[in-house]
N, C-alpha and C positions, 0 to 999 in steps of 0.2 A: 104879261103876268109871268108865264116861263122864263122869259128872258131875264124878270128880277135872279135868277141863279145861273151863274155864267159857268161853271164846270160842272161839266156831266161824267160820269163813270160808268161803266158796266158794273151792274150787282157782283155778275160773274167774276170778275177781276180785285174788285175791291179788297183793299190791306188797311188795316190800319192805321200803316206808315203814311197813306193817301189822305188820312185823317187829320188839321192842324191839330196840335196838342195830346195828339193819337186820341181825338172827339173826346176829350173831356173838357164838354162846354154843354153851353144848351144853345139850341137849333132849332130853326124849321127847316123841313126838307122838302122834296117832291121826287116822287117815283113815276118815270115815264117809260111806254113803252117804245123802243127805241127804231123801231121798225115804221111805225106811224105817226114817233111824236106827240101822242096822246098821253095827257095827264093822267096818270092811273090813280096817284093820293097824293094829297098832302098831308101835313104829320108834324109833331113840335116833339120835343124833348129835353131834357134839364140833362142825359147825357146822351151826345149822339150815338158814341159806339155803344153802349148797353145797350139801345132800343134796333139798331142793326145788325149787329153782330150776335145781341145775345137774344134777342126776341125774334127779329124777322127770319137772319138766316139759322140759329140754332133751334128756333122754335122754342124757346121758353120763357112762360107767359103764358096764358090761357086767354087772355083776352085779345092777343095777337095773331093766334095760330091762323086764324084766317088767312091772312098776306103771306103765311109762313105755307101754307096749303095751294095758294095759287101758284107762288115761286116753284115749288118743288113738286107739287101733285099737279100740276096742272100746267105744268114745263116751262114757265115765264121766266125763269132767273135766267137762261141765255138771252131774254131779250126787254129785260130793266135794267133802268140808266135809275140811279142818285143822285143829287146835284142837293144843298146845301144854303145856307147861310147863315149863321155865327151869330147868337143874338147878345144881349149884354146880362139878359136875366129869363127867369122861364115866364113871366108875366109879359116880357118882350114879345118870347116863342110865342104864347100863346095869342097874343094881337094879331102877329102877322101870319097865323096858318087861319086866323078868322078873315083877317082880307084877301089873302089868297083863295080860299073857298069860294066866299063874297063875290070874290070878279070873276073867279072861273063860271061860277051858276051861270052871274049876269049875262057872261058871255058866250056859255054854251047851253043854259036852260035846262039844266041838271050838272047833280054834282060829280064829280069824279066816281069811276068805277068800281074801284075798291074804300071809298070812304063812307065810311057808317052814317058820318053824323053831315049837315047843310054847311 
C-alpha cells in the first residue's frame, strides 16, 4: 500500500520546486511518520500545493486545522514525510485515497491516525 508512493519528503523541508508542475495537478497523497513508518493520512486533492502548502502548513482552512494543529502544536512537522501520486482527474484522486483507506483498515483494522473519515 505505502509502497504504491515511491518518494518520501520531510514536511520540514518541502519547496514547491520538490513539486512536478510546482503541484498544480490533482493528487492522492499519504503523510507518515517518519520515525515508525506509520501511515498518519491519506488525503486527495484537485491542487496539491493549495491543500499543503496553504492548508496543512499555513493552516487555512477551518476544516483542516486539525493536521495543521498536530504538525505544529503537537511538534510532528520534524517527523512527517509526504510522498504523492499524480492522478489524471479529481474523480481519479478520489478512487484511490478510497482504496488506499480500504487496504490500510483491511490491513491494520483501523483507519489511519489522523483520518477523519473509514
Amino acid at each position: 500500500m505505502s509502497e504504491s508512493f515511491e518518494r518520501w519528503i520531510a514536511l520540514r523541508r518541502l519547496s514547491v520546486a520538490d513539486l512536478p508542475k510546482y503541484g498544480e495537478f490533482p493528487a492522492v497523497y499519504a503523510m507518515r511518520n517518519s520515525a515508525t513508518g506509520e501511515i498518519l493520512k491519506f488525503g486527495k486533492s484537485s491542487w496539491l500545493r493549495t491543500r499543503i502548502f496553504g492548508q496543512y502548513l499555513g493552516g487555512y482552512d477551518g476544516k483542516r486545522r486539525r493536521t495543521h494543529r498536530e504538525l505544529f502544536e503537537n511538534q510532528m512537522i520534524d517527523r512527517v514525510e509526504l510522498a504523492w501520486v499524480e492522478t489524471k482527474d479529481d474523480a481519479e484522486a478520489c478512487r484511490k485515497e478510497k482504496e488506499f483507506r480500504e487496504a490500510y483498515k483491511k490491513a491494520n483494522g483501523k483507519r489511519p491516525k489522523w483520518d477523519l473519515r473509514d
